[in-house]
N, CA and C of each residue as an Amber inpcrd file, in Angstrom:
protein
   390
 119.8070000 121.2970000  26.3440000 120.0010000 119.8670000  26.2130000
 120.2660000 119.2220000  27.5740000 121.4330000 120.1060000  28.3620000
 121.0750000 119.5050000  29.8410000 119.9220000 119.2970000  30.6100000
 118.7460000 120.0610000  30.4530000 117.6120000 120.3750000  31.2060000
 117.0460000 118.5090000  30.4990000 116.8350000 119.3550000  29.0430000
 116.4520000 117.5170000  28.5950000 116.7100000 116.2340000  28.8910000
 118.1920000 116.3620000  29.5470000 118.4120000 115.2780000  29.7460000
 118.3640000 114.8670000  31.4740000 118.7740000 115.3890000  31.8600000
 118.1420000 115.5480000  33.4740000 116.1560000 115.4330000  33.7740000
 115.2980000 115.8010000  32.1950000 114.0660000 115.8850000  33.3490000
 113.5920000 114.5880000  32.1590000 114.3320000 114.1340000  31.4900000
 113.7580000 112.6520000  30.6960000 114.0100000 111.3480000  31.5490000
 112.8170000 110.5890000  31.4320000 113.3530000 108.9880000  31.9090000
 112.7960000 107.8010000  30.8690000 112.7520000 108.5560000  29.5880000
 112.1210000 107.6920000  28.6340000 112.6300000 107.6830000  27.4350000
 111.9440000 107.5890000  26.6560000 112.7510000 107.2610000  25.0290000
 113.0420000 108.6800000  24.1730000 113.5740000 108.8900000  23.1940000
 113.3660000 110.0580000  22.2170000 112.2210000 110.6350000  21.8740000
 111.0900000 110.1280000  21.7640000 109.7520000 111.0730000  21.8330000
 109.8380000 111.3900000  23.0180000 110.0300000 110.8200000  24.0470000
 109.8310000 112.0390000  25.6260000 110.5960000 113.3000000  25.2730000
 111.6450000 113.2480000  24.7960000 112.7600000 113.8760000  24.9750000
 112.1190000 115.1940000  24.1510000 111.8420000 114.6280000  22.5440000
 111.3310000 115.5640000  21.6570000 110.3980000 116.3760000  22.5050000
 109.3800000 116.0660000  23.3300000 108.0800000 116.5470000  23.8830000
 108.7250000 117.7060000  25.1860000 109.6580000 116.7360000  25.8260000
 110.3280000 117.8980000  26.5790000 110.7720000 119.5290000  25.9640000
 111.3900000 119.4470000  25.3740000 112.0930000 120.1560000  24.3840000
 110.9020000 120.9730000  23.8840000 110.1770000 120.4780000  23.8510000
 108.4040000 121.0770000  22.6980000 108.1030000 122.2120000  24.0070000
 108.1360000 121.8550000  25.0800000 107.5250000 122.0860000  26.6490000
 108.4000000 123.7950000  26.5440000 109.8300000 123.1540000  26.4780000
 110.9690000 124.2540000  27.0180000 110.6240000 125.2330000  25.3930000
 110.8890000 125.0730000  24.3990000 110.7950000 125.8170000  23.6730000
 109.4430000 126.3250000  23.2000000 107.7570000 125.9530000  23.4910000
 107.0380000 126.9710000  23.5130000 107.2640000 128.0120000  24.9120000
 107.2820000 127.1720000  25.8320000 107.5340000 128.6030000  26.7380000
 108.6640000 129.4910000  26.8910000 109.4690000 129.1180000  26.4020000
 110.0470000 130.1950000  25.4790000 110.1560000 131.0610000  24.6640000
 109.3820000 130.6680000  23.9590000 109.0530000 131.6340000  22.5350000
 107.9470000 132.1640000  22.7280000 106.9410000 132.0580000  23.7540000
 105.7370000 132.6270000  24.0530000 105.8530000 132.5120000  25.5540000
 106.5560000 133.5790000  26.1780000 106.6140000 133.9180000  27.2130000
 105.5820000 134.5740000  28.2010000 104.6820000 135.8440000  26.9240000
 103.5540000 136.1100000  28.1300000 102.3650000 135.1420000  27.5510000
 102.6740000 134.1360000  26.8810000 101.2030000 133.0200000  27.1420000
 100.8150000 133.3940000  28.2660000  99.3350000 132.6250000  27.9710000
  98.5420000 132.6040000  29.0460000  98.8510000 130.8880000  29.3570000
  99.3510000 130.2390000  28.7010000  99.4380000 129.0270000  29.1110000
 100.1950000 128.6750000  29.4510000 101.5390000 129.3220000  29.3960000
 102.9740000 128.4550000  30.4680000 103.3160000 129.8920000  30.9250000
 103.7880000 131.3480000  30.7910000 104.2000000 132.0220000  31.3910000
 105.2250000 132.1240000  31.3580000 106.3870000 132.9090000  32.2430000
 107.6730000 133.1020000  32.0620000 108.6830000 132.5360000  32.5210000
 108.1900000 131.5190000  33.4580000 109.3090000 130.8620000  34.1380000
 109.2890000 129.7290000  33.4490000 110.0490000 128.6780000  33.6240000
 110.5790000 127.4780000  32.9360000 109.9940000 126.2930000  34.3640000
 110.6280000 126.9430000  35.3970000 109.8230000 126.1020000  36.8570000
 109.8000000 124.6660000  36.5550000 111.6280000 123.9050000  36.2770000
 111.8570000 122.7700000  35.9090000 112.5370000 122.2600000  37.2910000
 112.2980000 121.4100000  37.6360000 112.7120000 120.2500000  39.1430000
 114.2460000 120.2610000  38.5630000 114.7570000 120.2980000  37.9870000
 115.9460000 119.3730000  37.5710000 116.6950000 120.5260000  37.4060000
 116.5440000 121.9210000  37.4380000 117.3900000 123.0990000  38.2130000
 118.0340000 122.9200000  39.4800000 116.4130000 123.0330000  40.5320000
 116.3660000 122.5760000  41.6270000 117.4980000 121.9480000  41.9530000
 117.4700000 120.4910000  41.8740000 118.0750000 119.6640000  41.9630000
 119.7100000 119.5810000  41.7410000 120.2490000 120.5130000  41.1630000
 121.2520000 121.1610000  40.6560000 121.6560000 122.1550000  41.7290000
 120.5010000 122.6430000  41.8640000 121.3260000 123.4530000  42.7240000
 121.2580000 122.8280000  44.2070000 120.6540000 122.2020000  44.5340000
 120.7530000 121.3780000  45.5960000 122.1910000 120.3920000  45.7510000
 122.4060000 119.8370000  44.4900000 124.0590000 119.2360000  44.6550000
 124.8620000 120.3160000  44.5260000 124.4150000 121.4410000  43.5740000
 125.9480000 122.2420000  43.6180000 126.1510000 122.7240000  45.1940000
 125.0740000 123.2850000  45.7720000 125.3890000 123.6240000  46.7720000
 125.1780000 123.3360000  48.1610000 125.1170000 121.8530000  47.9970000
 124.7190000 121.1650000  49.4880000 123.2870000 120.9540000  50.5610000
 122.5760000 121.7740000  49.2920000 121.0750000 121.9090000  50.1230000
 120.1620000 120.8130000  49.9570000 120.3260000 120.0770000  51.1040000
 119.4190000 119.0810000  51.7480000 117.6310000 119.3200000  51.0600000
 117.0620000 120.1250000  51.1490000 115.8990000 119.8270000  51.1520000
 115.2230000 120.8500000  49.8860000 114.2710000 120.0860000  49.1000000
 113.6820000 120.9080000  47.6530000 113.1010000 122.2910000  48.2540000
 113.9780000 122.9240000  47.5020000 113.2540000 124.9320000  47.7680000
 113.2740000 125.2960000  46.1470000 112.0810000 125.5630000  46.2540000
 111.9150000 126.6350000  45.0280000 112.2020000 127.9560000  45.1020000
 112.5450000 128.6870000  46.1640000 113.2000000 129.7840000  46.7830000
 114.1390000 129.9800000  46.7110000 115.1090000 129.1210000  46.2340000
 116.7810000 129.4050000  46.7090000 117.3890000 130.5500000  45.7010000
 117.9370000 131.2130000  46.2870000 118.2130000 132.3990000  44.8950000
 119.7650000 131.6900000  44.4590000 119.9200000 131.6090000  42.9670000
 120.5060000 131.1430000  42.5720000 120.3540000 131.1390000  41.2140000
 121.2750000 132.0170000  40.1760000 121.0010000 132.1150000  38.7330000
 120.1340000 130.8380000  37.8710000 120.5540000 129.7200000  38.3810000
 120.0900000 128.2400000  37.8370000 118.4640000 128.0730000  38.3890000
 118.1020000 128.8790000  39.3640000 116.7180000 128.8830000  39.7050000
 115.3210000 129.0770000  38.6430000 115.1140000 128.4040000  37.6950000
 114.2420000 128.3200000  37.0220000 112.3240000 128.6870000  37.5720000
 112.4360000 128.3370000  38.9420000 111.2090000 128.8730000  39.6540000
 111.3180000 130.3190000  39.7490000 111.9280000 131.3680000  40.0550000
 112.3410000 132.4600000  40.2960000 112.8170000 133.1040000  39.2630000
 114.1710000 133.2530000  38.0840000 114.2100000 133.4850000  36.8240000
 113.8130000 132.6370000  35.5750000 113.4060000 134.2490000  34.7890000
 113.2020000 134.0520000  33.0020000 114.1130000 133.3130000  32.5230000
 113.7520000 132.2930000  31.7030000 114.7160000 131.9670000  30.3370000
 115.4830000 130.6150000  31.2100000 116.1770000 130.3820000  30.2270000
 117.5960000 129.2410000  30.8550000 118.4800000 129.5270000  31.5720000
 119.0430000 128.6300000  32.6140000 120.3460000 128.8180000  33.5040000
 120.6920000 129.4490000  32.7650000 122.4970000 130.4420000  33.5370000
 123.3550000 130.6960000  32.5990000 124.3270000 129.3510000  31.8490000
 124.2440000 128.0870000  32.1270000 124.9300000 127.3270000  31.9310000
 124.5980000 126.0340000  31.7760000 124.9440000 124.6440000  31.4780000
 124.0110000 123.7740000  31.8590000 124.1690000 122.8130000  32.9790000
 123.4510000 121.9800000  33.0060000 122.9070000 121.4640000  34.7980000
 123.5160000 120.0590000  34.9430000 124.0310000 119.5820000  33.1720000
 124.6050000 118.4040000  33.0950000 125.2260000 118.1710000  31.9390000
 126.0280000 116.7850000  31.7390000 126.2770000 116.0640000  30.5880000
 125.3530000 115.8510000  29.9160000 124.6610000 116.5310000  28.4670000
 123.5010000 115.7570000  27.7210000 124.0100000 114.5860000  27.0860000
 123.4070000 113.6860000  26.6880000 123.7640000 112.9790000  25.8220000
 123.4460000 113.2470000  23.8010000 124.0970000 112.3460000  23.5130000
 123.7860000 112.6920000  22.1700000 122.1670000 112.8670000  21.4480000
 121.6590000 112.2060000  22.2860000 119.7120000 112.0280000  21.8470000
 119.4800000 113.7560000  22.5020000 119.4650000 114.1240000  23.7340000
 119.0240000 114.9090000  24.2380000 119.5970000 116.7090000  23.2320000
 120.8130000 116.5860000  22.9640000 121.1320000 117.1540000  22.4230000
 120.5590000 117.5480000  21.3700000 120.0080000 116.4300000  20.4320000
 119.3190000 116.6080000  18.9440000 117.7760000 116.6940000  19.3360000
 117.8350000 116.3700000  20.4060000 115.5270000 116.9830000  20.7570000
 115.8720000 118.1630000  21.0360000 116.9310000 119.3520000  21.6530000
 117.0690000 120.3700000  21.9960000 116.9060000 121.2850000  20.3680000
 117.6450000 120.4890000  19.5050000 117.6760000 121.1410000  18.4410000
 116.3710000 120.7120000  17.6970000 115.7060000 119.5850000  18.0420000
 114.6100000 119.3720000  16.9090000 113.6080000 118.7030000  18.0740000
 112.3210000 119.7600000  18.2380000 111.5170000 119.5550000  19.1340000
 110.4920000 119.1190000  18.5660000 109.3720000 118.4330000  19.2910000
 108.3330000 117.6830000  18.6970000 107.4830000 119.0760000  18.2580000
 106.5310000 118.9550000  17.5170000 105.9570000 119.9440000  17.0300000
 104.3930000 119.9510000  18.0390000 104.5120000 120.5610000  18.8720000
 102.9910000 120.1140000  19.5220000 102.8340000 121.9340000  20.6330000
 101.3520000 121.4620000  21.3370000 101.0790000 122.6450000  22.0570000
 101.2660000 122.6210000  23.4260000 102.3850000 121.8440000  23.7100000
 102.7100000 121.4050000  24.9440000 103.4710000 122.2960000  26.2180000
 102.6750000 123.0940000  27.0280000 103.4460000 124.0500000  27.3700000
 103.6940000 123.3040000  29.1210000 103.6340000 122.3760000  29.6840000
 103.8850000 121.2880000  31.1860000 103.8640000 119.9040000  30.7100000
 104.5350000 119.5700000  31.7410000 104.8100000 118.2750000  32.2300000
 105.3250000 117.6120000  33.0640000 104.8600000 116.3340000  33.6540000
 105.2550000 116.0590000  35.2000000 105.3230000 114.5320000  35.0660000
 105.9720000 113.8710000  35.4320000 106.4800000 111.9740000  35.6930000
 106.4680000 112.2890000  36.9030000 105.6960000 110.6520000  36.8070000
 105.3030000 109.8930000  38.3470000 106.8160000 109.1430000  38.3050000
 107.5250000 108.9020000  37.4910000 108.8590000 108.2130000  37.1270000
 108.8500000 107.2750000  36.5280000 108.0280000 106.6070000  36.1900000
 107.4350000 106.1140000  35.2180000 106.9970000 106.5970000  33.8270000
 106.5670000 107.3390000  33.9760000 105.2440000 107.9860000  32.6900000
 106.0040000 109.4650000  33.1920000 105.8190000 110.0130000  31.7290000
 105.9840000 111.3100000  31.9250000 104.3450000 112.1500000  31.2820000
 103.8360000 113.0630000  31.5330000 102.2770000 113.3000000  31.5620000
 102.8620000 114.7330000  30.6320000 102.1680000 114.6650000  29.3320000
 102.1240000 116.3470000  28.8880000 100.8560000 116.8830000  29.0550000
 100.7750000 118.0750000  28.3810000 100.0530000 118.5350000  28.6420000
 100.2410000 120.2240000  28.0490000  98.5780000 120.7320000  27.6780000
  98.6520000 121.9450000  26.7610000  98.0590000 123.1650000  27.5760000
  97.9850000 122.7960000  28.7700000  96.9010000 124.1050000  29.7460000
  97.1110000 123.3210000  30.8630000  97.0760000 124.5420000  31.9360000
  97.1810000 124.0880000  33.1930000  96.4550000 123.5230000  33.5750000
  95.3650000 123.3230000  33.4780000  93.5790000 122.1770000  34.0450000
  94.3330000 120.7960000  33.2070000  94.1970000 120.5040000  33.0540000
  95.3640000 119.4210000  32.3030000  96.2310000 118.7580000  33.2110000
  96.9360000 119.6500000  33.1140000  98.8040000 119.6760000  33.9950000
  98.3190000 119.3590000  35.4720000  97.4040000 120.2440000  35.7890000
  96.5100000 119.7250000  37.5560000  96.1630000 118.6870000  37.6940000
  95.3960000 118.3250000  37.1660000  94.9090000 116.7190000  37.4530000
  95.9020000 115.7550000  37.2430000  96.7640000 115.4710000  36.2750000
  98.1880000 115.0800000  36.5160000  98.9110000 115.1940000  37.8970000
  99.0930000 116.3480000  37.9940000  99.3120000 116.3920000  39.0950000
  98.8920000 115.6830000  40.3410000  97.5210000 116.0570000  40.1960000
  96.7940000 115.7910000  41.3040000  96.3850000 113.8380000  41.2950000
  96.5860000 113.5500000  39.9640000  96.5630000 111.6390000  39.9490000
  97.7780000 111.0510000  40.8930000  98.3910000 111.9480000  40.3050000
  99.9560000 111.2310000  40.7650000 100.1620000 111.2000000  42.5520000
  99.9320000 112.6300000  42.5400000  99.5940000 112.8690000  44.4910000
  98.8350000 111.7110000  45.1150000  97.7840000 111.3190000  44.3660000
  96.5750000 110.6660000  44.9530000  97.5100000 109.3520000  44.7770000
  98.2270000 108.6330000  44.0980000  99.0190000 107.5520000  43.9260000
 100.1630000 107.4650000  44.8660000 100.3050000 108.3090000  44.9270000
 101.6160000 108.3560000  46.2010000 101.2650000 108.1780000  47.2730000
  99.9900000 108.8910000  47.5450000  99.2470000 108.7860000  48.6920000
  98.9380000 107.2030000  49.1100000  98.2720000 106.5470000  47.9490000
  97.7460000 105.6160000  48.3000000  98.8920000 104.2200000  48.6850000
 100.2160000 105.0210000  47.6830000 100.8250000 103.8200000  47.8020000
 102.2950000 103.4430000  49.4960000 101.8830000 105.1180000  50.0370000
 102.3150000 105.0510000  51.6050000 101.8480000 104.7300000  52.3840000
């Protein structure tokens, strides 16, 4: 529910969809479509305040490292709120194994060719808009 609520910036269907994200790749770990890591920003970011580190590493060894370990922190990363809490427990029903916000929009997605070009829109938007 912390993860949910740290990587949402939108309403209760985001939230549900998040949750959809974290719990297929969970439950289908050697998919071919999400794999074993969780590889959520909002670890990161966690561990960057817990421990003073200035600049985004997906490297940092650190139990909360979701790029580097299986499964969930040992703990959580924040205060959920009451919404985030109940998408943790009741996830949207879909094949959603990524997802990425420009901060605006949050982008799902069921396969990585998908999840890339997302990616790769958003890059191209950033780009254009520096």
């Amino acid at each position: 529910a912390s993860i949910i609520e740290k990587e949402s910036i939108g309403d209760d269907t985001e939230r549900k969809n998040i949750s959809s994200v974290i719990h297929n790749r969970l439950e289908r770990p050697n998919s071919e479509k999400g794999g074993r890591l969780l590889q959520l920003c909002s670890s990161i970011n966690y561990i960057m305040v817990h421990d003073g580190i200035s600049k985004f590493d997906t490297t940092i060894e650190s139990p909360y490292n979701t790029y580097i370990h299986e499964g969930l922190p040992p703990g959580p990363i924040s205060n959920p709120s009451a919404t985030a809490m109940l998408a943790a427990l009741n996830p949207s029903k879909n094949g959603y194994y990524f997802f990425v916000s420009d901060g605006r929009k949050t982008y799902f997605s069921a396969d990585i060719y998908t999840h890339n070009y997302y990616l790769n829109m958003i890059r191209s938007q950033n780009e254009e808009s520096n």
